[in-house]
C-alpha positions in Angstrom: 0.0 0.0 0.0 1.1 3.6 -0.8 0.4 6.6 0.8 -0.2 8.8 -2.1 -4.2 8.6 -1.2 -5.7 6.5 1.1 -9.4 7.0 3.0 -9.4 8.1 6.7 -12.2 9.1 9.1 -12.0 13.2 7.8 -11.8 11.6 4.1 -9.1 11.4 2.3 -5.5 11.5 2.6 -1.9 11.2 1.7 1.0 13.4 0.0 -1.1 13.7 -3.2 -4.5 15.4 -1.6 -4.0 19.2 -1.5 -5.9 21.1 1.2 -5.0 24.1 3.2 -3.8 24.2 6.7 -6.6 23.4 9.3 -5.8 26.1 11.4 -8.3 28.5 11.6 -7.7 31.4 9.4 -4.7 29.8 7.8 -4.8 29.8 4.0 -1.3 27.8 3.2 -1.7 25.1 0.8 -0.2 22.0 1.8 -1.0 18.2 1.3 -2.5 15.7 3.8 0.4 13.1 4.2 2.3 12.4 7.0 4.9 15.4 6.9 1.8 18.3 7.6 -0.2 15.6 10.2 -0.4 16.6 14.1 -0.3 13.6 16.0 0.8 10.2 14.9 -2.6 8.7 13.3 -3.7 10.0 9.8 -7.7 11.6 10.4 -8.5 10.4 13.7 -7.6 11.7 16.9 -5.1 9.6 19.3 -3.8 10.1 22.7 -1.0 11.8 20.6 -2.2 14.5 18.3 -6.1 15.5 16.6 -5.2 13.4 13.3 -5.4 16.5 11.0 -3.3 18.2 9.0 -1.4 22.3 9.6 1.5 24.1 7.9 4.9 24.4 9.1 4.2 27.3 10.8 1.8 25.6 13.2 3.5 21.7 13.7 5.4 21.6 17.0 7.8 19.2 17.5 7.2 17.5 21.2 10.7 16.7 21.8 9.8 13.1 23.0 11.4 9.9 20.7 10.5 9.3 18.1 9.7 13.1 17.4 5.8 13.7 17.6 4.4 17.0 15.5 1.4 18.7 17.2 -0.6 21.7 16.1 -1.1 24.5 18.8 -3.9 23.0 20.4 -2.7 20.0 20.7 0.6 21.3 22.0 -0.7 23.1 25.0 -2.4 19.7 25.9 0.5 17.7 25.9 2.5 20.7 27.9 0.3 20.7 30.3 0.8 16.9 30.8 
């Protein structure tokens, strides 16, 4: 299986589905796959992350290993522990 497109819970995803940042307000293109996803499970939230997908500009690395990517809301969850 690639991960060009596959189906998730929020539809679909993968490097070659073009959407714009889910932060609010945020009009960046970018694609769904696993470089713009907060969390660590592809359109569906998990104790780590909501599942979508954000811009560089708001992924957070947590710092933990291997390397998690959060989005803001996310981040001030797991900060606050």
């Amino acid at each position: 299986m690639g991960y060009a497109i596959y189906d998730t819970l929020l539809g679909d995803a993968g490097y070659a589905v073009e959407d714009t940042c889910h932060q609010d307000g945020c009009p960046e293109m970018i694609d769904r796959g696993l470089a713009y996803l907060c969390g660590d499970q592809p359109g569906r939230p998990s104790g780590c992350g909501c599942g979508r997908w954000f811009c560089g500009a708001h992924l957070y690395g947590l710092g933990s290993v291997p390397i998690v990517q959060l989005c803001p809301a996310c981040r001030e969850v797991a900060e606050r522990g």
